[in-house]
C-alpha positions in Angstrom: 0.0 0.0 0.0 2.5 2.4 0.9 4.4 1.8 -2.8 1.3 2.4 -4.5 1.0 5.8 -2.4 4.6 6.6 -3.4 4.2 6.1 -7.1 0.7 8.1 -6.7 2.4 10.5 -5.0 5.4 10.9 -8.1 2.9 11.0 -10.4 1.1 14.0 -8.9 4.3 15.4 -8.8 5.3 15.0 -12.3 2.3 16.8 -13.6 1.9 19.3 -11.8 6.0 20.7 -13.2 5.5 23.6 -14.9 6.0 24.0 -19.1 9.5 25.6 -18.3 11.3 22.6 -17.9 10.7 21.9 -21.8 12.7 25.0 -23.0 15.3 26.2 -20.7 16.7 29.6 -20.2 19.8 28.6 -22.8 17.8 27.5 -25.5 15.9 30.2 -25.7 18.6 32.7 -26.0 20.2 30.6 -28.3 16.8 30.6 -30.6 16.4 34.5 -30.2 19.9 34.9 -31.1 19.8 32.7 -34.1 16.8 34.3 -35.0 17.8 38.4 -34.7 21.5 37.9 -35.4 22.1 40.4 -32.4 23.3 39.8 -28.7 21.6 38.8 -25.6 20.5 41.0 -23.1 18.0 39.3 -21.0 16.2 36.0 -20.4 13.0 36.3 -18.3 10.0 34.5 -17.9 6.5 35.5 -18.8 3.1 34.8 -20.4 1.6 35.8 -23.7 -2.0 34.8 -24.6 -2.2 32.8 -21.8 0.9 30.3 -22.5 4.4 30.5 -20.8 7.0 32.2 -22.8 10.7 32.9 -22.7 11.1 37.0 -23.1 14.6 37.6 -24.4 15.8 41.0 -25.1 18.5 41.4 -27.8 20.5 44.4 -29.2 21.3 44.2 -33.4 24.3 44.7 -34.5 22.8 48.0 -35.9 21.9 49.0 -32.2 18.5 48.3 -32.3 16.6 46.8 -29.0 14.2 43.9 -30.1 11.9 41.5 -27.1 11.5 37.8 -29.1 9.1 36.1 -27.0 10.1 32.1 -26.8 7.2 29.2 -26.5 8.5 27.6 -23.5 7.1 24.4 -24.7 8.1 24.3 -28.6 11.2 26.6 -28.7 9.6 28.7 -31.7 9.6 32.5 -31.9 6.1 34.1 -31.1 
């Protein structure tokens, strides 16, 4: 009995970890940066229509600040 409470209890556990851990911090960056050609300035996390994104703020190479938001789940620009 007390195994099958400890697996129950993992289970829980396992789906109640948030979206982040599908996308980390580092991908993201990497995907923004790939994407804008420019450096990374910031990582943060945030919400956009109601799913968990990756906001990364960038400077160009021409000096321009852009935000790329991330999909924390797929790794695609939004």
């Amino acid at each position: 009995m007390k195994w099958l409470l400890l697996c129950l209890s993992c289970l829980m556990l396992l789906a109640a970890t948030p979206a982040w851990a599908d996308v980390s911090r580092d991908d993201a960056a990497a995907a923004a940066q790939r994407q804008t050609g420019g450096r990374v300035l910031s990582v943060d996390r945030s919400e956009r229509d109601g799913r968990p994104v990756w906001r990364v703020k960038v400077v160009t190479e021409q000096g321009e600040v852009k935000v790329v938001f991330i999909d924390a789940a797929s790794g695609r620009a939004i």
